[in-house]
PAGUMAR-542331 format. One record per residue (C-alpha): residue number from 1; residue in one letter; x, z, y. Coordinates in Angstrom, 3 decimals, padded with zeros to 6 digits. Each point is the difference from the previous one (the first is absolute). Layout:
N
   num   residuo          X          Z          Y
   NUM         A          X          Z          Y
...
//
This chain:
80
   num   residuo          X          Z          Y
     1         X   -094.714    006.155   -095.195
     2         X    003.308    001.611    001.676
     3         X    003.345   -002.625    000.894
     4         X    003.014    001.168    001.350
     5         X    002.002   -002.000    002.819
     6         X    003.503   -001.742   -001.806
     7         X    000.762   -001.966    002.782
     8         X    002.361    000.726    003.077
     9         X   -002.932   -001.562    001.928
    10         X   -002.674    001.698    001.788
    11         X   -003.026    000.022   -002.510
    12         X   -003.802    000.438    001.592
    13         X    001.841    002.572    002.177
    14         X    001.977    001.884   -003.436
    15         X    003.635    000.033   -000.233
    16         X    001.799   -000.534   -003.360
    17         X   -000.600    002.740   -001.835
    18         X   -003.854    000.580    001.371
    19         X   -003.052   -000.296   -001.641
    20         X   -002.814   -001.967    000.301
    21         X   -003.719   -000.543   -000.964
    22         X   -001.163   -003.184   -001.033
    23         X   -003.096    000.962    003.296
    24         X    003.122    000.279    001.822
    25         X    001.106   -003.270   -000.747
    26         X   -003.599   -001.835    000.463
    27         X    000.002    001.920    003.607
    28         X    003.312   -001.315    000.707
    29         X   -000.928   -003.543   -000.405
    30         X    002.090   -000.069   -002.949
    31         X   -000.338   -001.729   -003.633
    32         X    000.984    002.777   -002.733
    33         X    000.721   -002.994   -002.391
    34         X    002.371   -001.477    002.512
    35         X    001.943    002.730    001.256
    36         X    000.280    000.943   -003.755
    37         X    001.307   -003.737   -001.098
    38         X    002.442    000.038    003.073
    39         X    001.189    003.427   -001.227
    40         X   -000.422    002.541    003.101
    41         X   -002.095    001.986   -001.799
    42         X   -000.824    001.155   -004.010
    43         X   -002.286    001.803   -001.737
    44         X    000.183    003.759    000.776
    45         X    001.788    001.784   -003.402
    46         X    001.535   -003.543   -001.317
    47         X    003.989    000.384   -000.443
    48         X    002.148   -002.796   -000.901
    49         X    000.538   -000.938   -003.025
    50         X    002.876    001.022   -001.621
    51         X    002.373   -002.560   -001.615
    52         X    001.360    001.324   -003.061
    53         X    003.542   -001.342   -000.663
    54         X    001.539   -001.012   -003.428
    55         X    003.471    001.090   -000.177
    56         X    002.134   -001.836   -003.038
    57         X    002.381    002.365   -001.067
    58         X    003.414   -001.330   -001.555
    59         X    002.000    002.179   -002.048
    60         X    003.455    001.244    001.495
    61         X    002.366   -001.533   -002.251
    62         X    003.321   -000.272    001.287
    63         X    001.832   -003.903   -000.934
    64         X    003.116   -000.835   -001.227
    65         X    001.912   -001.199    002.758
    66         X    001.622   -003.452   -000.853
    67         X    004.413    000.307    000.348
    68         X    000.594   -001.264    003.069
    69         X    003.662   -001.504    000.641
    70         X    002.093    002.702    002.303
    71         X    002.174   -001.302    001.975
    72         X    003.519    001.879   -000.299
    73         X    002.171   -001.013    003.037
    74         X    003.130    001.984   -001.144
    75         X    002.456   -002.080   -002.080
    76         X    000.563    002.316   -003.080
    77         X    002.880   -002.801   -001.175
    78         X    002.728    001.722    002.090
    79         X    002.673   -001.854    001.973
    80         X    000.673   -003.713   -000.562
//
């Protein structure tokens, strides 16, 4: 079975991006099942998952705005 390094770590001698054998591993002194729960290495050919996203669409309908008081600061009354 072929892995492939994830981790920025050094890896049984592999880099991130670098494969390895599980006989690699053994040699190493390594566990397979460890470095795999600890997440430096997966399964050669495995991708992540993709999370599909639900969007809820609302529909584009414009509001009536409430009247709102405008202040006027002109006197329309004329001179007093």
């Amino acid at each position: 079975m072929e892995y492939i390094v994830i981790s920025n770590k050094k890896v049984c001698g592999k880099f991130n991006g670098d494969k390895l054998t599980e006989s690699d591993i053994i040699s190493a002194g390594g566990q397979v099942e460890s470095l795999l729960a600890s997440g430096h290495i997966k399964k050669a050919g495995q991708t992540p998952k993709s999370v599909k996203e639900t969007i809820k669409e609302e529909p584009q309908v414009q509001k009536e705005e409430p009247q709102a008081f405008v202040f006027n600061n002109i006197n329309n009354e004329g001179d007093k």
